[in-house]
C-alpha positions in Angstrom: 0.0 0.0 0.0 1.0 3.7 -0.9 1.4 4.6 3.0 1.1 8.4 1.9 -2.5 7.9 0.7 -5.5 7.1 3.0 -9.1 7.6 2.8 -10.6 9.4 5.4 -14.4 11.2 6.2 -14.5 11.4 2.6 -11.8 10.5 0.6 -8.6 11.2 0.6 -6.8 14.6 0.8 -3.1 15.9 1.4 -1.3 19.2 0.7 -0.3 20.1 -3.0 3.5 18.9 -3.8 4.0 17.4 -0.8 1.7 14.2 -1.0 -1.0 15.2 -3.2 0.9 14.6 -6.4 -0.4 13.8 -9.9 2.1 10.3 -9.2 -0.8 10.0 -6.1 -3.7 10.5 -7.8 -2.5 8.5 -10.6 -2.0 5.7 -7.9 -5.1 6.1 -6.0 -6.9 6.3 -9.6 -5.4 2.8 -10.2 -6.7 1.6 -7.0 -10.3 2.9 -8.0 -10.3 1.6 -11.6 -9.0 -2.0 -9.9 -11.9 -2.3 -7.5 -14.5 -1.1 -10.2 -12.9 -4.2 -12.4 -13.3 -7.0 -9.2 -16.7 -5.6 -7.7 -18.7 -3.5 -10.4 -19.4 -3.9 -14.0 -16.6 -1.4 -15.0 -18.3 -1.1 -18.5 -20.2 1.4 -17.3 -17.5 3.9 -16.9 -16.6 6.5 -14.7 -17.4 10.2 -14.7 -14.8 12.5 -13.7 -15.0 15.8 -12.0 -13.2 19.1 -10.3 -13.2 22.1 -8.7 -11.8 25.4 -8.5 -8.4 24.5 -6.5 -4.9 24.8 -7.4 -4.0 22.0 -10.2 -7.4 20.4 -9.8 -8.1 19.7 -13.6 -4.7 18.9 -14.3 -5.5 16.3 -11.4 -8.8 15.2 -13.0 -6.8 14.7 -16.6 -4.1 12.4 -14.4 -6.8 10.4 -13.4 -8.8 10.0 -16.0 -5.9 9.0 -18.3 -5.3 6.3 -15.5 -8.6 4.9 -15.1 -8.8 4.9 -19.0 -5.7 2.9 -19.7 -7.0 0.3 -17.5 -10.0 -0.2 -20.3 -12.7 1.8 -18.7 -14.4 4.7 -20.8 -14.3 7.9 -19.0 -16.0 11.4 -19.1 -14.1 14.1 -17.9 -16.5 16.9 -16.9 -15.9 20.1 -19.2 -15.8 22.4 -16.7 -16.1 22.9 -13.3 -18.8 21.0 -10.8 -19.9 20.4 -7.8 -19.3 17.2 -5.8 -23.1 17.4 -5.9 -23.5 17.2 -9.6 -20.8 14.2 -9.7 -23.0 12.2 -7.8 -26.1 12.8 -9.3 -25.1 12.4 -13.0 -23.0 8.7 -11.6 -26.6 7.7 -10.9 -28.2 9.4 -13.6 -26.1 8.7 -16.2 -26.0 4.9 -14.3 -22.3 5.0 -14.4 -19.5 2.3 -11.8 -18.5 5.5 -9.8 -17.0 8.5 -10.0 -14.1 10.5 -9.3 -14.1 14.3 -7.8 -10.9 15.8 -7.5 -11.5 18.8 -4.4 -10.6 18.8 -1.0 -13.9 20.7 -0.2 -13.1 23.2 2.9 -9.8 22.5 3.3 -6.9 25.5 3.3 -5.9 26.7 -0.3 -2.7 25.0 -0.3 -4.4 21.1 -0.2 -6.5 19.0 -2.4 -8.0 15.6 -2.9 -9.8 12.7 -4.5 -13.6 11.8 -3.3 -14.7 7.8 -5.0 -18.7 8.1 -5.4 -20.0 5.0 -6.2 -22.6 4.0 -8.3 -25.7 4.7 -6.6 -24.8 8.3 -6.2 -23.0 8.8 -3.1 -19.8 8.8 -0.7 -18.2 5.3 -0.9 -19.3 3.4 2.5 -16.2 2.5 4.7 -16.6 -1.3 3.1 -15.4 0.2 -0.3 -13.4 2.7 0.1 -11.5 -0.4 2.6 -11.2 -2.5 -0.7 -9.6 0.6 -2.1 -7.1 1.3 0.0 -6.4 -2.9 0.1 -5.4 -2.2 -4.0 -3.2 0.6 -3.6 -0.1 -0.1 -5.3 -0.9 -3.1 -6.9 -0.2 -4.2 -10.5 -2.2 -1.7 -12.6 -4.6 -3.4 -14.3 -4.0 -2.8 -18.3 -6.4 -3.2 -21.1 -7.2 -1.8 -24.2 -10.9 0.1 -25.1 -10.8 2.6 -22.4 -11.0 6.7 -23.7 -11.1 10.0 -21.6 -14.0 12.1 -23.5 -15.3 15.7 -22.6 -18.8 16.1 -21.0 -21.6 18.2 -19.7 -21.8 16.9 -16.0 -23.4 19.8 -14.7 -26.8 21.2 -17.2 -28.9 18.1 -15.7 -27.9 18.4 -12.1 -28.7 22.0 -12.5 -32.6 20.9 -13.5 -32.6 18.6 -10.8 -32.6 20.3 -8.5 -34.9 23.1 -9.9 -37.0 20.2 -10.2 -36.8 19.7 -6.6 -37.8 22.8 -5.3 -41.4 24.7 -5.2 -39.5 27.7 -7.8 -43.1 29.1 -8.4 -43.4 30.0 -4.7 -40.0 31.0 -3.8 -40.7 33.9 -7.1 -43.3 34.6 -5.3 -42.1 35.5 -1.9 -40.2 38.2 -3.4 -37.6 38.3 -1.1 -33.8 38.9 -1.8 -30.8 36.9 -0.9 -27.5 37.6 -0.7 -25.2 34.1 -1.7 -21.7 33.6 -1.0 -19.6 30.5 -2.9 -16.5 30.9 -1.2 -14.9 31.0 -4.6 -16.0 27.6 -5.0 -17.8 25.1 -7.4 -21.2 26.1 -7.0 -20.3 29.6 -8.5 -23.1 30.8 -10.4 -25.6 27.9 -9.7 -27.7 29.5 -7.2 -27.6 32.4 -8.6 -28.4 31.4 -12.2 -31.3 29.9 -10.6 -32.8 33.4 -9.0 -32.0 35.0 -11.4 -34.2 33.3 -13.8 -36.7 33.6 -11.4 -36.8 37.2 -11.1 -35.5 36.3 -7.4 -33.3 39.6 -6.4 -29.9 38.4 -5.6 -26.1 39.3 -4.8 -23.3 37.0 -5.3 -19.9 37.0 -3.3 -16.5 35.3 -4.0 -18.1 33.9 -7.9 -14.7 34.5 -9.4 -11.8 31.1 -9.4 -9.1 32.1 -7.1 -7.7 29.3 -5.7 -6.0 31.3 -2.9 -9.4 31.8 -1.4 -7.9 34.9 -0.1 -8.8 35.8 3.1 -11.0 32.6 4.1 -10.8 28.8 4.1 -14.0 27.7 1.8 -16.1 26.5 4.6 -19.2 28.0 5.4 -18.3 29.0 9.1 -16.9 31.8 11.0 -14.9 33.8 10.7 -15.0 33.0 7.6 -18.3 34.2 6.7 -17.9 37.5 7.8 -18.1 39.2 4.4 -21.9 37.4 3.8 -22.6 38.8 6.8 -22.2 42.7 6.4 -23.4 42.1 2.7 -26.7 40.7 4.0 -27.7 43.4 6.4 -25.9 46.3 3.8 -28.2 45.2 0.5 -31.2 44.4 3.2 -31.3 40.7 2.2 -34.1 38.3 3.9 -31.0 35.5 4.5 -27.9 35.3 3.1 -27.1 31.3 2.0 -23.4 30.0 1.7 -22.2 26.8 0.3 -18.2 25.4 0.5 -15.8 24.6 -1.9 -17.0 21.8 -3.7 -20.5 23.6 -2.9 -21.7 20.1 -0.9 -22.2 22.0 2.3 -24.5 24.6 3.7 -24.1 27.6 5.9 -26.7 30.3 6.5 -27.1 34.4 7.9 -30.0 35.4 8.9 -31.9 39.1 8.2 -29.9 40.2 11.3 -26.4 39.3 10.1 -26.3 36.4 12.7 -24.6 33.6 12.2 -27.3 30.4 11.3 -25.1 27.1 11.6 -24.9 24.1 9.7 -27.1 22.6 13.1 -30.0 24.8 12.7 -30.5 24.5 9.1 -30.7 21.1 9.5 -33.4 21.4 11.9 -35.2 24.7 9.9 -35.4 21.9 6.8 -36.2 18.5 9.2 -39.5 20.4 10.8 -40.4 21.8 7.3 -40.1 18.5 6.0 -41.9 16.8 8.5 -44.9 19.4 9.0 -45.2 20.4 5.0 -43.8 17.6 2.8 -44.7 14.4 5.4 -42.3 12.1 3.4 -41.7 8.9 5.6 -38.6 7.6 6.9 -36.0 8.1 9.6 -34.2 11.1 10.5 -29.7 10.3 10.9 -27.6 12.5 12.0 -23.9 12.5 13.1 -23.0 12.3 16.8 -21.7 15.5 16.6 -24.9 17.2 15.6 -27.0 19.0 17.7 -29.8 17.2 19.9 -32.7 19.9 18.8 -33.2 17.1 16.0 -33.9 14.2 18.2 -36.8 16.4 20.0 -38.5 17.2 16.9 -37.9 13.8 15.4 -39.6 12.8 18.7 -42.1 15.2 18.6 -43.2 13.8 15.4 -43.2 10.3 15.9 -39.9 9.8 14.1 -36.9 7.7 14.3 -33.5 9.1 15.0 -30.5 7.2 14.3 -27.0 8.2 15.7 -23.9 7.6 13.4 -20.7 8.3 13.3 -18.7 11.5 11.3 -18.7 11.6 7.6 -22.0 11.3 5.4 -20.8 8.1 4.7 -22.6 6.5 7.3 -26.0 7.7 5.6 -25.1 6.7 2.4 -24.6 3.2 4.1 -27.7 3.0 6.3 -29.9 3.5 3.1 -27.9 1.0 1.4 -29.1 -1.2 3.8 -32.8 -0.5 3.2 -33.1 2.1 5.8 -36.0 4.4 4.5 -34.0 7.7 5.7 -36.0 11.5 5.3 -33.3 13.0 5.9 -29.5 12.5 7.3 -26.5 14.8 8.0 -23.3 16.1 9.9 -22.8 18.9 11.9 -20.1 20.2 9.2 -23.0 21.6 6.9 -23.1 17.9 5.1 -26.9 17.4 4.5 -28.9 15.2 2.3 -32.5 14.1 1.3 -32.1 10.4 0.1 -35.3 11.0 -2.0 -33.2 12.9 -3.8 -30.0 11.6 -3.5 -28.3 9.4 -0.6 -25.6 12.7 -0.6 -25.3 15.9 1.0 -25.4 18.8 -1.8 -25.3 22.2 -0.2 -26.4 24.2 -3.4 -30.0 22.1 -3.6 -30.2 22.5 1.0 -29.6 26.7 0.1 -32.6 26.4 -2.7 -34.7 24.2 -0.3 -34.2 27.0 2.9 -35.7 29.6 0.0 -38.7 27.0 -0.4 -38.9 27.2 3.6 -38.8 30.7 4.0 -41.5 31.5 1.2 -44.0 28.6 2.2 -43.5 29.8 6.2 -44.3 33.2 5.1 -41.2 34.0 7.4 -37.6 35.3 7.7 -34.5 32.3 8.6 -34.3 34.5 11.6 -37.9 33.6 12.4 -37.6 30.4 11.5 -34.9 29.7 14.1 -36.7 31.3 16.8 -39.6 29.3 16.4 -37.8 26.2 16.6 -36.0 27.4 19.7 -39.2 28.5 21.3 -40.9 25.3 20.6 -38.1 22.6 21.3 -36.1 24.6 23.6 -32.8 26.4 23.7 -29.9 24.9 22.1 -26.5 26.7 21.6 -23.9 24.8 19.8 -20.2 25.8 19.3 -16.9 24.3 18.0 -13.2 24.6 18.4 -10.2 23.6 16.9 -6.9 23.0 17.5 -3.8 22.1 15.3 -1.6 20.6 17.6 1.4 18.4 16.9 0.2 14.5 16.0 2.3 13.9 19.1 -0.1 16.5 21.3 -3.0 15.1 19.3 -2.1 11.7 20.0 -1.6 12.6 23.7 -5.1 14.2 23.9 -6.7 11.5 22.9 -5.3 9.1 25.4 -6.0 11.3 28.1 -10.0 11.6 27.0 -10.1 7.7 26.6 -9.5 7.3 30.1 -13.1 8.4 31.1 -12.0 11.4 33.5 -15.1 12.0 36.0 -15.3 15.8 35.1 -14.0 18.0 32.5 -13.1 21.1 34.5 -15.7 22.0 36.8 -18.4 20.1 35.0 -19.2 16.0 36.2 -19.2 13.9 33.7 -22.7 11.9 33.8 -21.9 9.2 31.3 -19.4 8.8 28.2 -19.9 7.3 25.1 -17.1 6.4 22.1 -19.5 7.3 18.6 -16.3 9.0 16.8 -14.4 10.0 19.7 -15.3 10.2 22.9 -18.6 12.1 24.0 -19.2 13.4 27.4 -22.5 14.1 29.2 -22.4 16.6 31.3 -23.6 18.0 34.5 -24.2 21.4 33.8 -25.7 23.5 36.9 -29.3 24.8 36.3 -29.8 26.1 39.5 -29.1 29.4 40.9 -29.3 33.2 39.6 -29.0 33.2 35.8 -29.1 29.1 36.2 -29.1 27.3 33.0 -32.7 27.7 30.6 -34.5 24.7 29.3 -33.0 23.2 26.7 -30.2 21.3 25.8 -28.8 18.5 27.6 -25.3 19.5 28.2 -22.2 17.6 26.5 -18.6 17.7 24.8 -17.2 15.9 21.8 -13.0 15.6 21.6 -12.5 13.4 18.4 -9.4 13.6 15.7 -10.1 15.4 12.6 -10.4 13.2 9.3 -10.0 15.4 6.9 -7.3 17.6 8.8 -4.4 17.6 11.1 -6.9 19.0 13.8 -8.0 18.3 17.1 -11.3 19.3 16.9 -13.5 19.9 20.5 -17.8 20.4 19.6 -20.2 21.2 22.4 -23.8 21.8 23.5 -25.7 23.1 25.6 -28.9 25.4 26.5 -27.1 29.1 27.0 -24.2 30.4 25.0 -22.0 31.2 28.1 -22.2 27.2 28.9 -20.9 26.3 26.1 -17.9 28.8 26.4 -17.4 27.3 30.3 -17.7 24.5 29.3 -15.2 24.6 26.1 -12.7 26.6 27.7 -12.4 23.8 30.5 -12.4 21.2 27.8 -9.5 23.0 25.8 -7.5 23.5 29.2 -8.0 19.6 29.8 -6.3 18.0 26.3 -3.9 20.3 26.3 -2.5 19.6 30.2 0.3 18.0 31.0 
């Protein structure tokens, strides 16, 4: 095996020059194109797609060419897509798999390679496993295989129009402000409103693979420019995807900051109330806990899983009827649609919301809060040395009885270890109904990060409760 290539969350990723080389993606290429041969019917082909970072078509060329000279017919997207659009024209198209080159939010200076398979979405842990098993062995050499040009993108695009209620969202009248990142869903979202007659503003629509001044992922700080554009053009919401446009952020009217978490939720109580489409709700164990009261609420299942839309992918491959499933990361999908997470379609689908509520995203959280409680969620990360990564971990595994001043109640090992916490709700300014309290310290897999999530029902909690957490891992 090629020790400098692994597949993580979601594929594999590495920094340019270093180990994310066109003689790596060549190889991993090979290993994709030799599992297709043993375990699909590589006739099929593959489709082959990119985004707007550094080298990334030169990338998708390398492994095309590779996959192609192992006999299997190949179309190389023309231009620039979404991770989105790979996935739905693999399954429209009924293609073995596909290939995205992107390392999605990732800084400017890395990239990647995401294997979809052939019913649409992220490779389950099973296959990307038999991927890894065929790195570096004998490339598999046949004739027939060709790399040709396509249009990946035009029927994805209608898709999702499809999707959406486009009648009533031009009729809400109300004006958006959206914010790519520089990414692949440039001009998508926008092409979309604008043919609607939908007022709009665009930021960050021009390829600069710097992505100066941000890393493409739809969080602060680094969507502080959506933010002042929002309240500066009086917009109803402002709607942000990342750089491979398969995850969502939000602003509401207010400028305020609506994360990945609650427009999960917004779209899960819309779903469940307007649409009433059966099947389970999933979410990641890092996601926030409003969605297992109003799964409850409605009589729904919730299913707990581990990081990485992967895990969804695999639950409906095992003929789990899912509604809906996601990660805290922005990563959500509608399985009716497509058993992936695609940001651009979520952003269009929060429109639908806000025009069939008759409501602003700000009011749309509110309600939810009202109804189900408070629930403020935060992260943290921390690059750390793989040594002090390595050392935080072990010190989490051993079950401490309290994080700071905080007991720990119980502690479960999802994808990393979680801690339930005994948060005080007692006293002046004592903690509000709500969230249950709790802490998540798990390993990045995407990134050399140490990366700390937490809950609970007031914002100062979660800041207690953080800072104690951050002074914990990093002792000794």
């Amino acid at each position: 095996m090629a020790p400098q290539i692994h597949f993580g969350t979601d594929g594999w990723r590495g920094v340019i020059a270093d180990d994310f080389t066109v003689a790596n993606v060549r190889l991993a290429a090979q290993a994709i194109a030799a599992y297709l041969h043993r375990y699909e019917d590589a006739s099929r082909g593959v489709l082959v797609g990119y985004d707007t970072r550094f080298g990334s078509r030169r990338f998708a060329e390398a492994a095309s060419e590779a996959v192609a000279a192992s006999g299997i017919p190949v179309r190389l997207a023309k231009e620039i897509i979404p991770t989105p659009a790979l996935s739905y024209m693999v399954r429209h198209l009924g293609a073995a798999g596909g290939i995205m080159i992107t390392s999605s939010h990732n800084p400017w200076n890395w990239n990647g390679l995401k294997f979809k398979a052939s019913y649409g979405g992220s490779a389950t842990p099973e296959i990307t496993k038999k991927v890894e098993e065929l790195l570096g062995s004998q490339p598999i050499e046949r004739g027939g295989g060709s790399v040709v040009e396509a249009d990946l993108k035009s029927d994805y695009i209608a898709a999702i129009r499809a999707f959406a209620d486009l009648d009533r969202i031009a009729a809400a009248r109300q004006k958006f402000a959206i914010d790519v990142m520089y990414g692949a869903g440039r001009g998508i979202l926008a092409g979309i409103f604008a043919s609607l007659g939908v007022e709009h503003v665009e930021l960050h629509g021009n390829i600069d693979p710097l992505f100066p001044g941000m890393n493409p992922e739809p969080i602060l700080p680094h969507l502080r420019e959506l933010q002042r554009a929002v309240v500066a053009h009086g917009c109803a919401a402002g709607l942000a995807t990342d750089g491979d446009a398969d995850r969502i952020g939000a602003v509401d009217e207010h400028g305020t900051l609506v994360d990945a978490n609650q427009c999960f939720a917004v779209l899960l109580e819309w779903l469940l109330t307007r649409r009433k489409w059966p099947g389970a709700v999933t979410r990641a164990c890092n996601t926030s806990g409003i969605l297992d009261r109003i799964a409850r609420a409605h009589g729904r299942q919730l299913i707990e899983h581990g990081v990485g839309f992967k895990h969804v992918a695999a639950l409906v491959l095992a003929g789990t009827e899912v509604l809906i499933g996601g990660e805290e990361s922005g990563g959500i999908g509608i399985p009716r649609f497509l058993p992936e997470r695609d940001g651009t379609l979520n952003a269009l689908l929060l429109a639908n919301v806000m025009a069939e509520e008759g409501k602003t995203l700000g009011e749309l959280v509110e309600q939810l809060q009202q109804r189900y409680g408070r629930h403020c969620y935060q992260r943290r990360d921390l690059r750390l040395s793989d040594e002090a990564v390595r050392a935080a971990l072990q010190r989490v595994a051993e079950r401490p009885a309290a994080i700071g001043p905080f007991r720990v109640l119980r502690a479960e090992e999802p994808d990393g270890v979680k801690f339930y916490l005994d948060a005080p709700r007692d006293g002046v300014g004592g903690e509000p109904e709500g969230a249950d309290p709790w802490v998540l310290v798990r390993g990045s897999g995407t990134e050399p990060l140490l990366r700390i999530y937490c809950e609970a029902a007031s914002a100062e909690t979660v800041r207690e409760i953080l800072d104690a957490a951050v002074a914990f891992v990093q002792q000794g």
